[in-house]
DSSP file (Angstrom, degrees, kcal/mol; ACC not computed):
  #  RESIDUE AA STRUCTURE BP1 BP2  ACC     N-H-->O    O-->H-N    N-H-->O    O-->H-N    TCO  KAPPA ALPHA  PHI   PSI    X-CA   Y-CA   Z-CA
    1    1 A X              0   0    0      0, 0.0     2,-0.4     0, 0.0     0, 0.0   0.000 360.0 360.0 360.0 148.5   55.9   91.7   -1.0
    2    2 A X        -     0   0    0      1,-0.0     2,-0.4     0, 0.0     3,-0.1  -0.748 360.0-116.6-106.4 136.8   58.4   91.8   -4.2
    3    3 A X        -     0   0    0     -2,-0.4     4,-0.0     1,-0.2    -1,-0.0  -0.771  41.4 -90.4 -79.6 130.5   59.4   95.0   -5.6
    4    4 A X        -     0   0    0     -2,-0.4    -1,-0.2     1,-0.1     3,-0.2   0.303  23.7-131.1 -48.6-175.9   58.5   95.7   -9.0
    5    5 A X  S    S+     0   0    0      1,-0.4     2,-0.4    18,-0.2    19,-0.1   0.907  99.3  17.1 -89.8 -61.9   60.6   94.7  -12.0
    6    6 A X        -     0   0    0     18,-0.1    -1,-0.4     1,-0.1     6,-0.1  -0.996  68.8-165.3-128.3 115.2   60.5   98.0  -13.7
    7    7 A X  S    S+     0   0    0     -2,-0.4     2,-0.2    -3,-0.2    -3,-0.1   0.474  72.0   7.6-105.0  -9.8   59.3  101.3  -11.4
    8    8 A X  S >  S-     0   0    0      3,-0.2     3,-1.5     0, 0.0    -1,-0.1  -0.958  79.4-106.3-169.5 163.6   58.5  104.1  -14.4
    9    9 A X  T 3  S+     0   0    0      1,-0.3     3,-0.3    -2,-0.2    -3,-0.0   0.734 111.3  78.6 -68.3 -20.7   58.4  103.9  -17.9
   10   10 A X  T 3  S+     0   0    0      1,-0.2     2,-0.5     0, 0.0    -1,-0.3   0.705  94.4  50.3 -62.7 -47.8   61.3  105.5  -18.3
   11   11 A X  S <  S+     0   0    0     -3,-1.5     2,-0.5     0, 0.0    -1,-0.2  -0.746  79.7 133.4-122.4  56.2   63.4  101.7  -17.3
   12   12 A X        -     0   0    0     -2,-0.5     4,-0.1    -3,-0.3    -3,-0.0  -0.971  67.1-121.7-123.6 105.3   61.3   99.8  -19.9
   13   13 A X        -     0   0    0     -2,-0.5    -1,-0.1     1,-0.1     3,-0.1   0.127  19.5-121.4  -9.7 150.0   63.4   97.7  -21.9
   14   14 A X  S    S+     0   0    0      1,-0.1     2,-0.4     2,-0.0    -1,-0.1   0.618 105.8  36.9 -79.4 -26.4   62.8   98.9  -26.3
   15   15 A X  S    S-     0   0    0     28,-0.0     2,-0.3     0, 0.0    -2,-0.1  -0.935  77.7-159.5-131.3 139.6   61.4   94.4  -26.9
   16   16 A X        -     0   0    0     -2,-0.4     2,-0.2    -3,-0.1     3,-0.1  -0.916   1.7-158.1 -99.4 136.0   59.4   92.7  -24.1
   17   17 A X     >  -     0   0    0     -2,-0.3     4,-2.2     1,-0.1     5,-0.1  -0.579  31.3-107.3-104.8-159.5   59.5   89.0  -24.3
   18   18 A X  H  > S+     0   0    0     -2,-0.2     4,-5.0     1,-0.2     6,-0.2   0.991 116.3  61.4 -73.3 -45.9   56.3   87.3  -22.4
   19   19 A X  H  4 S+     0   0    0      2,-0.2     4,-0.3     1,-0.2    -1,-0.2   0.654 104.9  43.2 -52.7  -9.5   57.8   86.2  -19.8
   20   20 A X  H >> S+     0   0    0      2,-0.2     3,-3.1     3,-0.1     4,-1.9   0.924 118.4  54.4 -81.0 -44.9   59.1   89.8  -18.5
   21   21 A X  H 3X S+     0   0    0     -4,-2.2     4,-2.2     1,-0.3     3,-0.2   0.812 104.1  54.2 -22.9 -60.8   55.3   90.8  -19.5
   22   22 A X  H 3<>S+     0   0    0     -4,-5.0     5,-2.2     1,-0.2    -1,-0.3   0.576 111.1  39.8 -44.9 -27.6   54.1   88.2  -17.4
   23   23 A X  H <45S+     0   0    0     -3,-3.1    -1,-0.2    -4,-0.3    -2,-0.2   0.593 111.9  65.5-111.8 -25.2   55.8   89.4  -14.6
   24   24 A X  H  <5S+     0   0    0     -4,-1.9    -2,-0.2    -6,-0.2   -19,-0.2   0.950 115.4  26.1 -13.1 -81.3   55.0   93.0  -15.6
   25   25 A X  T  <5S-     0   0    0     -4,-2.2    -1,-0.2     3,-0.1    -2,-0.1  -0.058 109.7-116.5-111.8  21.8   51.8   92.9  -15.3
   26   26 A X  T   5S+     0   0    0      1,-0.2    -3,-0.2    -3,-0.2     2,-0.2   0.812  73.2 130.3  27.6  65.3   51.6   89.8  -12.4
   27   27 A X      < -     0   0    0     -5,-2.2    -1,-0.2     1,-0.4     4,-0.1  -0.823  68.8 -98.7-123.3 177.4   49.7   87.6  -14.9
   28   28 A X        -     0   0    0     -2,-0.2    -1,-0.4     1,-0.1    -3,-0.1  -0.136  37.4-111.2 -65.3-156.4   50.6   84.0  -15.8
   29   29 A X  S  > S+     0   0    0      2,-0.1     4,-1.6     3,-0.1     5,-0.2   0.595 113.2  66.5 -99.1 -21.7   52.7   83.6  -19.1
   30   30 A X  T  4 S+     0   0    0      1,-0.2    -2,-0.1     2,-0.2    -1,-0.1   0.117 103.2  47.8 -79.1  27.4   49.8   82.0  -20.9
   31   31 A X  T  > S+     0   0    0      3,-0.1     4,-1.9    -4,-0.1    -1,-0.2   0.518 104.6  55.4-130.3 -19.1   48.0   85.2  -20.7
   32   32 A X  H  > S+     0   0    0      2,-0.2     4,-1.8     1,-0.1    -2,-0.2   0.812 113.3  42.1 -61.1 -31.4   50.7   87.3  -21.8
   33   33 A X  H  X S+     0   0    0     -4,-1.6     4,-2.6     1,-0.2     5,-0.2   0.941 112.9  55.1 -63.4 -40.7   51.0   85.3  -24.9
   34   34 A X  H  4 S+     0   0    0      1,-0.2     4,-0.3     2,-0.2    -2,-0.2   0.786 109.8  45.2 -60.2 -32.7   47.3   85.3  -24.9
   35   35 A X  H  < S+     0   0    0     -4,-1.9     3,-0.2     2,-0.2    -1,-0.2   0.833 107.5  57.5 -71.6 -42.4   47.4   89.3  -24.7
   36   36 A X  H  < S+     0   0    0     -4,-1.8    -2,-0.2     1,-0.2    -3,-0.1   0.773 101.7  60.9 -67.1 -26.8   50.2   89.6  -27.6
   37   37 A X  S  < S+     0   0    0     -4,-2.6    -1,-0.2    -5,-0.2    -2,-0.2   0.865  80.6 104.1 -64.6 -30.6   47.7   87.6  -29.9
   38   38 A X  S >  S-     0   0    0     -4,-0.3     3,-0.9    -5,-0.2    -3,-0.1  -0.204  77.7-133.1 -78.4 146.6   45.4   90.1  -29.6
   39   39 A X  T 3  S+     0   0    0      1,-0.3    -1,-0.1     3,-0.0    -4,-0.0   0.793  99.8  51.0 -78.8 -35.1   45.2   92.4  -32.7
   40   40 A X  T 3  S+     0   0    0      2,-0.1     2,-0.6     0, 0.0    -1,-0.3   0.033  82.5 120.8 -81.1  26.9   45.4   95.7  -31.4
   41   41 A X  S <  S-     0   0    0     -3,-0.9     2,-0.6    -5,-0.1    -5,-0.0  -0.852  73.1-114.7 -78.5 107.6   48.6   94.9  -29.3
   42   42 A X  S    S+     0   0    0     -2,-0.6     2,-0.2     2,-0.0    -2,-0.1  -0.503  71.9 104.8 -52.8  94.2   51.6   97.1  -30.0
   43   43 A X        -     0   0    0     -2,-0.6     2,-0.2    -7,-0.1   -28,-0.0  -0.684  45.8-157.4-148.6-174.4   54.1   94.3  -31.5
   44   44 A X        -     0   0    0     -2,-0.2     2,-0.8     2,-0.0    -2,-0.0  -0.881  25.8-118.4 173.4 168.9   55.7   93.0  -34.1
   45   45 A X        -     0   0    0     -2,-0.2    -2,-0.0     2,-0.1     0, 0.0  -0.897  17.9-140.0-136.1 120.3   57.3   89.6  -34.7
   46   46 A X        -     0   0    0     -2,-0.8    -2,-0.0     2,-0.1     0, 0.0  -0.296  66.3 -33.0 -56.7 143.5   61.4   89.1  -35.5
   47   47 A X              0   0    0      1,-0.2    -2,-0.1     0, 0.0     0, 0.0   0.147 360.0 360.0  60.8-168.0   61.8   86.4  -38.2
   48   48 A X              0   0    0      0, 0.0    -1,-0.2     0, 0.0    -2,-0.1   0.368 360.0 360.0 -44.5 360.0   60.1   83.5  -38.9
């Protein structure tokens, strides 16, 4: 069994990309993107 990535909230990175999401929350990465599309999703987008 893998030990998480991050153990409290506390050790949470300030930017998420998907792939850490993805591995967050032990979903693929096309559902992490697929969760950051979503409109009430805390984000905001760098750039272009």
């Amino acid at each position: 069994m893998k030990q998480p990535l991050i153990k409290n909230y506390d050790e949470l990175p300030m930017f998420i990309n998907a792939a850490t999401l993805a591995q967050l929350f032990g979903v693929s990465r096309a559902s992490a993107y697929e969760l950051m599309s979503e409109k009430d999703f805390p984000s905001f987008r760098i750039g272009k």
